[in-house]
BAZALO-688032 format. One record per residue: residue in three letters; chain; x, y, z of N, C-alpha, C in turn. Coordinates in Angstrom, 2 decimals, decimal comma, padded with zeros to 5 digits, m for minus. Layout:
N
PT   r c    n.px    n.py    n.pz   ca.px   ca.py   ca.pz    c.px    c.py    c.pz
PT ala A       X       Y       Z       X       Y       Z       X       Y       Z
...
% end
This chain:
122
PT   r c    n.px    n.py    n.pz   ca.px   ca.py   ca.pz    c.px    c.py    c.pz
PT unk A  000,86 m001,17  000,00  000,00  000,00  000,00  000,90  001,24  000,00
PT unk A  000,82  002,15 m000,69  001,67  003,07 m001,16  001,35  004,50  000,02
PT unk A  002,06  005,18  000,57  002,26  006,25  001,45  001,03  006,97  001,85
PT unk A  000,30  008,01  000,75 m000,39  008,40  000,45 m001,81  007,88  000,60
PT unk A m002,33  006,56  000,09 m003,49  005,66  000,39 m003,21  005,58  001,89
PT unk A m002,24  005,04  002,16 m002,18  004,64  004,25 m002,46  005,94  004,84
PT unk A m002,21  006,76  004,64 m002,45  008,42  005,25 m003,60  008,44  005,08
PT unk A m004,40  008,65  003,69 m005,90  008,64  003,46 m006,32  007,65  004,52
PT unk A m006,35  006,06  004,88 m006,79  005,30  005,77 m007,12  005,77  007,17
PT unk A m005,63  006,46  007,57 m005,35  006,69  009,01 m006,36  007,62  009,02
PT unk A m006,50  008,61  008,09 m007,34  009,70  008,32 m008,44  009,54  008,54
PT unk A m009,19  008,70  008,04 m010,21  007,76  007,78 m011,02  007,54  008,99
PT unk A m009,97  006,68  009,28 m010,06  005,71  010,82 m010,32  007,01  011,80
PT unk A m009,26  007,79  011,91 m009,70  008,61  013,18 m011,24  009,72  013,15
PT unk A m011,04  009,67  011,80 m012,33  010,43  011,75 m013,63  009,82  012,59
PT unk A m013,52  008,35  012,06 m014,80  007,77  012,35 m014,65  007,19  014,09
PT unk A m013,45  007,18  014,25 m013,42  006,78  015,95 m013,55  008,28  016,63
PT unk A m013,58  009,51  015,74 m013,85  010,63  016,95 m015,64  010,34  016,57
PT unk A m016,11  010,02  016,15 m017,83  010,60  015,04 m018,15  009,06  016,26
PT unk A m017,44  008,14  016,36 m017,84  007,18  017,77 m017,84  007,88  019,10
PT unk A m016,70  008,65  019,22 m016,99  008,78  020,75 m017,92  009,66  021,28
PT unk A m017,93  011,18  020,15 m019,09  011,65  019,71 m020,50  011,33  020,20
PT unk A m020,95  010,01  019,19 m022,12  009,40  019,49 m022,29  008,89  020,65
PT unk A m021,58  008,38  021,19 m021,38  007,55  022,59 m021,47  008,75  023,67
PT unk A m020,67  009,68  023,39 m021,25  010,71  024,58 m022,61  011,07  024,47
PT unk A m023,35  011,54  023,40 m024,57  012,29  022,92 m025,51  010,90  023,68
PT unk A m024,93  009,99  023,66 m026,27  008,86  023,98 m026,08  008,86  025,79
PT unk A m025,11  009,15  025,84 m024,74  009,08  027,61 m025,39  010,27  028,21
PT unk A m025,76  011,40  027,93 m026,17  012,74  027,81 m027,50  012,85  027,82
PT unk A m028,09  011,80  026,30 m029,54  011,51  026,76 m030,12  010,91  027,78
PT unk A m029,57  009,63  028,26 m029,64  008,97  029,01 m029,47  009,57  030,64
PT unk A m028,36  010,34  031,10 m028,24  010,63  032,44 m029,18  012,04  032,37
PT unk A m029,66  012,76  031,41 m030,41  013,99  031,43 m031,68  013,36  031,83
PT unk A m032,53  012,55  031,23 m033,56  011,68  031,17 m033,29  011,34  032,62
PT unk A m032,55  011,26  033,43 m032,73  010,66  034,77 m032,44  011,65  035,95
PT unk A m031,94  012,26  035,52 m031,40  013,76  036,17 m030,11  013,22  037,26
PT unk A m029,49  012,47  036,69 m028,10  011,98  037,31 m027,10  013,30  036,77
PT unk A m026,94  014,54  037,05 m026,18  015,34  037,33 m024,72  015,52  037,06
PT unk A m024,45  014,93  038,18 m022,64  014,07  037,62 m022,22  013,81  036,55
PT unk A m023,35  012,57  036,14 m022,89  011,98  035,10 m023,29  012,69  034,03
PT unk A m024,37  013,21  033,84 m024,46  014,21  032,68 m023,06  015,07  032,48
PT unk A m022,93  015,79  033,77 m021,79  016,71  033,31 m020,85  016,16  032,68
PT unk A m020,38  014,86  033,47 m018,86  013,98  032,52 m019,25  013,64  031,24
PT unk A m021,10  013,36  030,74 m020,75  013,40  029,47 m020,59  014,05  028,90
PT unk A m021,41  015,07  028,86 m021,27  016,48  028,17 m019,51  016,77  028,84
PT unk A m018,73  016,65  029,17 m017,45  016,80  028,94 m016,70  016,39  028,48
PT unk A m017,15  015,38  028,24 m016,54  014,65  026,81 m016,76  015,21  025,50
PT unk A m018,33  015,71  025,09 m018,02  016,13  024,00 m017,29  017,71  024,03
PT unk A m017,39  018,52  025,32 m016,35  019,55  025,72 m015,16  019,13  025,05
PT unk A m014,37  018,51  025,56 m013,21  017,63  025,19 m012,73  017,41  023,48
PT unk A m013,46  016,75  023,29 m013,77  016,37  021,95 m013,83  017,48  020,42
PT unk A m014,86  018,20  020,98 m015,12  019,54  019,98 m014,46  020,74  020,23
PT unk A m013,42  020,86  021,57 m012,52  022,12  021,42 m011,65  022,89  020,42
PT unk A m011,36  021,96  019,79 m010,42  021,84  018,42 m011,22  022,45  017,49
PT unk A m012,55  022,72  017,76 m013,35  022,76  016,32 m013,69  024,22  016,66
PT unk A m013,85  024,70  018,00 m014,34  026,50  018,52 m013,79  027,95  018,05
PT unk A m014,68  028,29  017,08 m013,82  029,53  016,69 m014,05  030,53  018,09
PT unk A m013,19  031,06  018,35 m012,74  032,21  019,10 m013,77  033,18  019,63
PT unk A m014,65  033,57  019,16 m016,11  033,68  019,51 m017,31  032,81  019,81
PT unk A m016,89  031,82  019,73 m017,99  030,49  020,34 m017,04  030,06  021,65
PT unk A m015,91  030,04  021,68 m014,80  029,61  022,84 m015,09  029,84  024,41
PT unk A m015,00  031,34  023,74 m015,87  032,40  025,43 m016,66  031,87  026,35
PT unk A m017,72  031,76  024,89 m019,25  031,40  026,13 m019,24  030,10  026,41
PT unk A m018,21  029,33  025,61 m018,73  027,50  026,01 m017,93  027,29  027,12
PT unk A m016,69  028,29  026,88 m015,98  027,91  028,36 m016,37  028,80  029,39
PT unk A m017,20  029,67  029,15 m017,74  029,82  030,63 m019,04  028,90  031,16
PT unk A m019,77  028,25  030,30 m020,65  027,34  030,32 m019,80  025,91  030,72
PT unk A m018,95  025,41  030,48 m018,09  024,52  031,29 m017,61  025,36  032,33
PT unk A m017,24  026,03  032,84 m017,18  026,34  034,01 m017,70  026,46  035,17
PT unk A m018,99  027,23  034,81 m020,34  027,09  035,61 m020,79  025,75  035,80
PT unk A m020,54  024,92  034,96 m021,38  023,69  034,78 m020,64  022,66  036,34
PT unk A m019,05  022,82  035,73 m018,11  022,27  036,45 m018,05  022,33  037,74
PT unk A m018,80  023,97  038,52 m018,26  024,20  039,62 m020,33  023,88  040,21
PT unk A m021,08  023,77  039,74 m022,08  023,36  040,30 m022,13  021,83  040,31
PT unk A m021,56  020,95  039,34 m021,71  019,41  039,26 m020,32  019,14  040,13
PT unk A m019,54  019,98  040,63 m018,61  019,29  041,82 m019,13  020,03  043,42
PT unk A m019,83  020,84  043,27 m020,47  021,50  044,45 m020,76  020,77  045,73
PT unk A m020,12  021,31  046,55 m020,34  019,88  047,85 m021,75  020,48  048,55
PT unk A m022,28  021,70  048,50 m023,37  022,28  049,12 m024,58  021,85  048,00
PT unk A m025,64  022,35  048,82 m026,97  021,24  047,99 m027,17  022,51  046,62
PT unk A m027,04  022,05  045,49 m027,45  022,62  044,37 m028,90  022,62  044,12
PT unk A m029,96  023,97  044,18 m031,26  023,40  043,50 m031,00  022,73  042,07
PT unk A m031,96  021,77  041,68 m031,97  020,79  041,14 m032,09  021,62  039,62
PT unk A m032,96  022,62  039,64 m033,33  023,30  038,59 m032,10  024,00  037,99
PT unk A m031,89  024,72  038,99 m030,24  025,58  038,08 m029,37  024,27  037,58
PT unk A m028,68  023,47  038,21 m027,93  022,70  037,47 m028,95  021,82  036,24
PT unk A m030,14  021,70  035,87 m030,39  021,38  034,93 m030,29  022,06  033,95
PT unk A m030,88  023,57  034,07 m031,11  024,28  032,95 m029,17  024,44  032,77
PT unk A m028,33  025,12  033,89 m027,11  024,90  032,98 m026,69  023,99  032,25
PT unk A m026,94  022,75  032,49 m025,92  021,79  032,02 m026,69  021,63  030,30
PT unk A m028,56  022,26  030,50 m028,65  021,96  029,50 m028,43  023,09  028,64
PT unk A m027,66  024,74  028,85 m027,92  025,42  027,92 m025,65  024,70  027,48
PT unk A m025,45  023,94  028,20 m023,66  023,62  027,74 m024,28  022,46  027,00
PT unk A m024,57  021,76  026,96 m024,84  020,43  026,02 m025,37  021,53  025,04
PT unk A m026,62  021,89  024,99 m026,77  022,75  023,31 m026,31  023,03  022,73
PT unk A m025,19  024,18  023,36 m024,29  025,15  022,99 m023,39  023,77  021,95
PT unk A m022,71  023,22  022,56 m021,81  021,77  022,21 m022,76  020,88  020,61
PT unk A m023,61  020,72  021,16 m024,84  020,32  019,90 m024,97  021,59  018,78
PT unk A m024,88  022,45  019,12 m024,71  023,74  017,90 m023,52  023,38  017,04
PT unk A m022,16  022,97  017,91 m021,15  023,08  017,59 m021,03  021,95  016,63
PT unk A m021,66  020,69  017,37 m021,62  019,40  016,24 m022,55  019,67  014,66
PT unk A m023,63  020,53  015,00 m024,28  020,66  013,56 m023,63  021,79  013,00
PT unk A m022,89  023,11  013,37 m022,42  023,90  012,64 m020,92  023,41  011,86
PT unk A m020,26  022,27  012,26 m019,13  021,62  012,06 m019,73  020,25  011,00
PT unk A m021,00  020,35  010,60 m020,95  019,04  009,86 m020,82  017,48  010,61
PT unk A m020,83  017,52  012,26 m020,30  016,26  012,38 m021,71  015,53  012,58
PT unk A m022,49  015,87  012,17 m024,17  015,18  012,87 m024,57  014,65  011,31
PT unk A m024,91  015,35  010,28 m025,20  014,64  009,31 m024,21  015,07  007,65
PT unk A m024,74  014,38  007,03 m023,72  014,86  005,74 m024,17  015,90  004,94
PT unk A m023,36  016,25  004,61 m023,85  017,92  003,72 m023,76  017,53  002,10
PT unk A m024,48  018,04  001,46 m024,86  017,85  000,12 m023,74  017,45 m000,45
PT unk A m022,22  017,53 m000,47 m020,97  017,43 m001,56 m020,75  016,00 m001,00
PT unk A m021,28  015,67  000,26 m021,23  014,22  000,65 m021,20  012,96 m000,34
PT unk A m020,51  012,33 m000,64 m020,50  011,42 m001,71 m021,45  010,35 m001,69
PT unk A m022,07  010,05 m000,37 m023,32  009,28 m000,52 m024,72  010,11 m001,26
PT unk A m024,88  011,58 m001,82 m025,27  012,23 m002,05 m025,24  012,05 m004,09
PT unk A m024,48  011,15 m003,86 m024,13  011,44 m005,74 m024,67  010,82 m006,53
PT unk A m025,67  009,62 m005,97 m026,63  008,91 m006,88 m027,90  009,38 m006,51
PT unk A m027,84  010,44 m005,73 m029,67  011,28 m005,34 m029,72  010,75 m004,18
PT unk A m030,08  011,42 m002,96 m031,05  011,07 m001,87 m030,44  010,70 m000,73
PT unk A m028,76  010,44 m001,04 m028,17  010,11 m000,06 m028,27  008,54  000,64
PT unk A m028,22  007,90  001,63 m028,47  006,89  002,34 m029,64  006,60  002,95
% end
């Protein structure tokens, strides 16, 4: 296999193991929101924190990291958090993060998508 093709591969591969962990957080997110497990919401939604930093232009950066921040210092809070504020934060940082996955293309394929080239897509 010649230089060039193995690079295309590697590239490949990581693409689709970040577009996994991705999914795997977004489902962990539904799941602990749906139960109002707190904690664990936050660690997922910090994963896709984690994950999508690389992708934040400089004006989206600001507010998501002050939205991980807030999020961070109420989901480690040793005093009793009303239940309500840490929901609505954690849910306006997961959105914010979900903006980021559909303004970045990583949620569905965009028209130049090559499954797109016999009509209709998949």
């Amino acid at each position: 296999m010649d230089e060039a093709k193995e690079q295309s591969m590697t590239t490949f591969n990581m693409a689709v193991a970040t577009l996994m962990r991705l999914d795997n957080a977004l489902k962990d997110c539904n799941q602990f929101s749906r139960t109002h497990q707190f904690k664990d919401w936050f660690y997922s939604i910090e994963v896709l924190y984690k994950e999508l930093k690389p992708y934040f232009k400089s004006d989206e950066a600001e507010k998501i990291d002050k939205y991980y921040n807030i999020s961070k210092n109420l989901a480690s809070s040793k005093s009793k958090v009303d239940n309500n504020s840490i929901h609505n934060q954690l849910l306006k940082f997961e959105i914010s993060l979900r903006e980021i996955i559909n303004k970045r293309g990583l949620d569905f394929p965009r028209s130049g998508d090559p499954r797109f080239a016999l009509g209709g897509g998949m």
